[in-house]
N, C-alpha and C positions, 0 to 999 in steps of 0.2 A: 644418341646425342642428348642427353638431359633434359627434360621435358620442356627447354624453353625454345618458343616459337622464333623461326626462323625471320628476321628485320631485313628487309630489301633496303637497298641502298638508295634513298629517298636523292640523296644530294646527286650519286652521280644522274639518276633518271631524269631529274628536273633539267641538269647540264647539256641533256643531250636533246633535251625539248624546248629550250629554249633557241630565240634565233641569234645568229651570229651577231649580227647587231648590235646587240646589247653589248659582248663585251667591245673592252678599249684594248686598243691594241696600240702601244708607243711607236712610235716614230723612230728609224735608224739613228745612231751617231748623226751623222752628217747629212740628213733628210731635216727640212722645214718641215715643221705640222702644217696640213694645209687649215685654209679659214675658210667656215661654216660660210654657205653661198649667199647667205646674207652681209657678212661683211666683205666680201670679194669684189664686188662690185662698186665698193664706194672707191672714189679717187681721191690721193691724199693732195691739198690744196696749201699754198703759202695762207700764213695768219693772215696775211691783210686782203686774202680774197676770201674770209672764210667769214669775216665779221660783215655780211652781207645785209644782216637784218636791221631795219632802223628801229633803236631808242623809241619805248611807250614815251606817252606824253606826260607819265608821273616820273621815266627816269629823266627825261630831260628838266623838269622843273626842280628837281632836287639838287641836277648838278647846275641849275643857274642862281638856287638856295646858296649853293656852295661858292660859286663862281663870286654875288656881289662881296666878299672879304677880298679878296683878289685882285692885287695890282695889274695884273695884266692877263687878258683870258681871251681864246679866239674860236668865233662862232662862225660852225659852217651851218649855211642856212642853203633850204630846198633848192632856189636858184643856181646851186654851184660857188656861190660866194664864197669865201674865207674871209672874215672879217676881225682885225685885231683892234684889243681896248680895254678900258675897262668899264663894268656893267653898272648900272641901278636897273633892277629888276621889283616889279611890283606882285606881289605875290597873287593877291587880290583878284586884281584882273588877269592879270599873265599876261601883263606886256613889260616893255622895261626899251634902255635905251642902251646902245653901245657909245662910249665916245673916248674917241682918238684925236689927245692933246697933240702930238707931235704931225701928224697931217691935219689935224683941225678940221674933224668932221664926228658928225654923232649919227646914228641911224636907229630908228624907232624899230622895235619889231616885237609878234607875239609869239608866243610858247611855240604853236603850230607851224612858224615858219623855220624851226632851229630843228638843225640833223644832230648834231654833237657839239659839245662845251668842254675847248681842251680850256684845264688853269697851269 
């Protein structure tokens, strides 16, 4: 056989030492792939239970930055309030005033008391 040395078959030896694990194996036609056991376990939730986490206190200042241009803008404040109006917000100190022409009332508040600023 010609003086050249005989090459074992490197590729299939490795295939057969490696463990099955490694390779992927697809999924039937009509099989779901299943999901890795980390995301299995989360539960999918509507939007308005998922927005759970309150506003830092730089995004709430930027949207009452944005809020005083705004004819009419409502602040939900710590207490459970909904409060409609329009604002003068003092940037300075972080307080400002709501006040509501058509019920005739105005309410003082600062930065730390406001959950969200719809305009």
């Amino acid at each position: 056989m010609g003086g050249y040395p005989t090459i074992p078959n490197f590729r299939d030896q490795a295939l057969t030492t490696l463990p099955a694990s490694m390779f992927r194996t697809e999924p039937a036609l009509n099989q779901t792939p299943a999901l890795p056991q980390h995301c299995a376990a989360q539960e999918t939730k509507p939007m308005a239970e998922r927005h759970t986490t309150r506003l830092t206190r730089d995004e709430v200042y930027d949207l009452l930055m944005n809020a005083r241009q705004a004819d009419w803008v409502e602040l939900s404040l710590e207490d459970g309030r909904a409060l409609s109006g329009a604002i003068i917000f003092n940037e300075f100190k972080g307080t400002g005033r709501l006040i509501n022409v058509d019920e005739e009332f105005s309410y003082d508040f600062n930065v730390n008391q406001v959950l969200d600023v719809k305009i």
